[in-house]
Backbone as CSV, one residue per row, in Angstrom:
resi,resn,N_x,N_y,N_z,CA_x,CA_y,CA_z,C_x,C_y,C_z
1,UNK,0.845,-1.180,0.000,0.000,0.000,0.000,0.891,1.244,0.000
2,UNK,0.468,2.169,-1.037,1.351,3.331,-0.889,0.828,4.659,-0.051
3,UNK,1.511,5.303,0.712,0.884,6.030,1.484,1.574,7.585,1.368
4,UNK,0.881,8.864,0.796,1.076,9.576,-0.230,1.337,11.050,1.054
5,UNK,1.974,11.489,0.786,1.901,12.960,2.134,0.549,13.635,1.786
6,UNK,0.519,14.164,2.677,-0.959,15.195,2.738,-0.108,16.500,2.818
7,UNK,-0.690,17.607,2.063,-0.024,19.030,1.276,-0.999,19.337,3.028
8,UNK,-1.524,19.351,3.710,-2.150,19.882,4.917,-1.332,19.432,6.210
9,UNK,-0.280,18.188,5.973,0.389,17.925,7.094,1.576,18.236,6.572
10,UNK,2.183,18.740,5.683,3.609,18.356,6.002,3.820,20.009,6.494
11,UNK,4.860,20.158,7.868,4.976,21.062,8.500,6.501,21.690,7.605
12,UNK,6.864,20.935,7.198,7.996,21.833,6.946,7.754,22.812,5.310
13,UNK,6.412,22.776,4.875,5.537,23.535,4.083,6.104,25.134,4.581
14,UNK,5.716,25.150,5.872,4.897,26.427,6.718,6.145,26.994,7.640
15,UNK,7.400,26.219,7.524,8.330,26.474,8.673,8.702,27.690,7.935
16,UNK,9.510,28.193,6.881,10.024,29.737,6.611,8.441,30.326,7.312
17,UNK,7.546,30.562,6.676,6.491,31.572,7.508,6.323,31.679,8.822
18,UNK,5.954,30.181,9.410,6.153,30.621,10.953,7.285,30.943,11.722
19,UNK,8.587,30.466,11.242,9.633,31.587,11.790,9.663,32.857,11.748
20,UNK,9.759,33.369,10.709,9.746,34.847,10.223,8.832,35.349,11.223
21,UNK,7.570,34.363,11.335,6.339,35.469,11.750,6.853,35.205,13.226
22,UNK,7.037,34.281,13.883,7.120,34.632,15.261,8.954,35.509,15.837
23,UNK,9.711,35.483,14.776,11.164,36.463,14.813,10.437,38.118,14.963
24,UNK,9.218,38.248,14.253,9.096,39.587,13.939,8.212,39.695,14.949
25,UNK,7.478,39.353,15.436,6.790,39.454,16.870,7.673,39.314,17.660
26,UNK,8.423,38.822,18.151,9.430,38.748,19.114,10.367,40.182,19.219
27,UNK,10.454,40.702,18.132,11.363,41.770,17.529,10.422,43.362,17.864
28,UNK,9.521,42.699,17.379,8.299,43.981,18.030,7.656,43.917,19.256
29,UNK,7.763,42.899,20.012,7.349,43.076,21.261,8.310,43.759,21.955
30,UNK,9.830,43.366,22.011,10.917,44.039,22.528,11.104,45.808,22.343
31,UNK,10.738,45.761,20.714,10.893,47.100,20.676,9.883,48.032,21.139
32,UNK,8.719,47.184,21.489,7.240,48.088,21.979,8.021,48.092,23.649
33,UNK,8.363,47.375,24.495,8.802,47.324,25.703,9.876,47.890,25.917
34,UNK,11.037,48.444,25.450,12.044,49.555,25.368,11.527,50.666,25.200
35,UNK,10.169,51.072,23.572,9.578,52.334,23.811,9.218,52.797,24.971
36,UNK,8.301,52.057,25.336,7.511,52.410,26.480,8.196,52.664,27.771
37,UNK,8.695,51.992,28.082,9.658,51.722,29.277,11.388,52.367,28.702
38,UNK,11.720,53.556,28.407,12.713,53.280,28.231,14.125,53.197,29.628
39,UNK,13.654,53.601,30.614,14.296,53.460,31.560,14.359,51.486,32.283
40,UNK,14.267,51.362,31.252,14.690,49.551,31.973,16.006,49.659,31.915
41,UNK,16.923,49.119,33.310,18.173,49.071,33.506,18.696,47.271,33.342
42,UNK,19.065,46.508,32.557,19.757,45.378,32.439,20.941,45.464,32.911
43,UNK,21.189,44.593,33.931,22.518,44.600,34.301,22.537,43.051,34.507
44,UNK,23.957,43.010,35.130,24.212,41.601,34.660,24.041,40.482,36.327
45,UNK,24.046,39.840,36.481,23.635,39.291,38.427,25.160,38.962,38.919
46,UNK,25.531,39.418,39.645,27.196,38.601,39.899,26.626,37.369,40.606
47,UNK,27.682,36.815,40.209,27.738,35.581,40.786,28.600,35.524,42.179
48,UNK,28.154,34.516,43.400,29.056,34.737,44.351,29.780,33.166,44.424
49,UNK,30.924,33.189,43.848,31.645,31.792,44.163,31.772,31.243,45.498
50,UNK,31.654,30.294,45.680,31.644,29.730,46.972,33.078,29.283,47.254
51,UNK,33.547,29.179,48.155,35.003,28.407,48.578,35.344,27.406,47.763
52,UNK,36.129,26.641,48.114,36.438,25.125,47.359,37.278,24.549,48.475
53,UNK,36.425,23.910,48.914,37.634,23.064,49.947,38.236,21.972,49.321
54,UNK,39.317,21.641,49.220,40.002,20.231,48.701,40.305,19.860,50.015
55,UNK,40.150,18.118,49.899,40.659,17.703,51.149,41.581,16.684,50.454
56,UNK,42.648,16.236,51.311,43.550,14.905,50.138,43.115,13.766,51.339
């Protein structure tokens, strides 16, 4: 029995569009949240290393 793709399932049809479309939403949500807000401060978290005990 031969079993034929369906033009409605194959996803990699639709993958360039739904990337693009969710890159450019992603791209415009950021830039709507910098407008608005432009005083958001990003900084970076230090990290606090802990000791290292070696024992022999």
């Amino acid at each position: 029995m031969i079993r034929l793709k369906s033009k409605m399932v194959d996803l990699k049809r639709f993958y360039p569009r739904d990337l693009g479309t969710s890159v450019g939403l992603a791209v415009l949500l950021s830039t709507l949240v910098f407008v608005i807000d432009p005083e958001i401060a990003i900084e970076a978290i230090k990290s606090i290393r802990k000791p290292l005990a070696i024992e022999l």
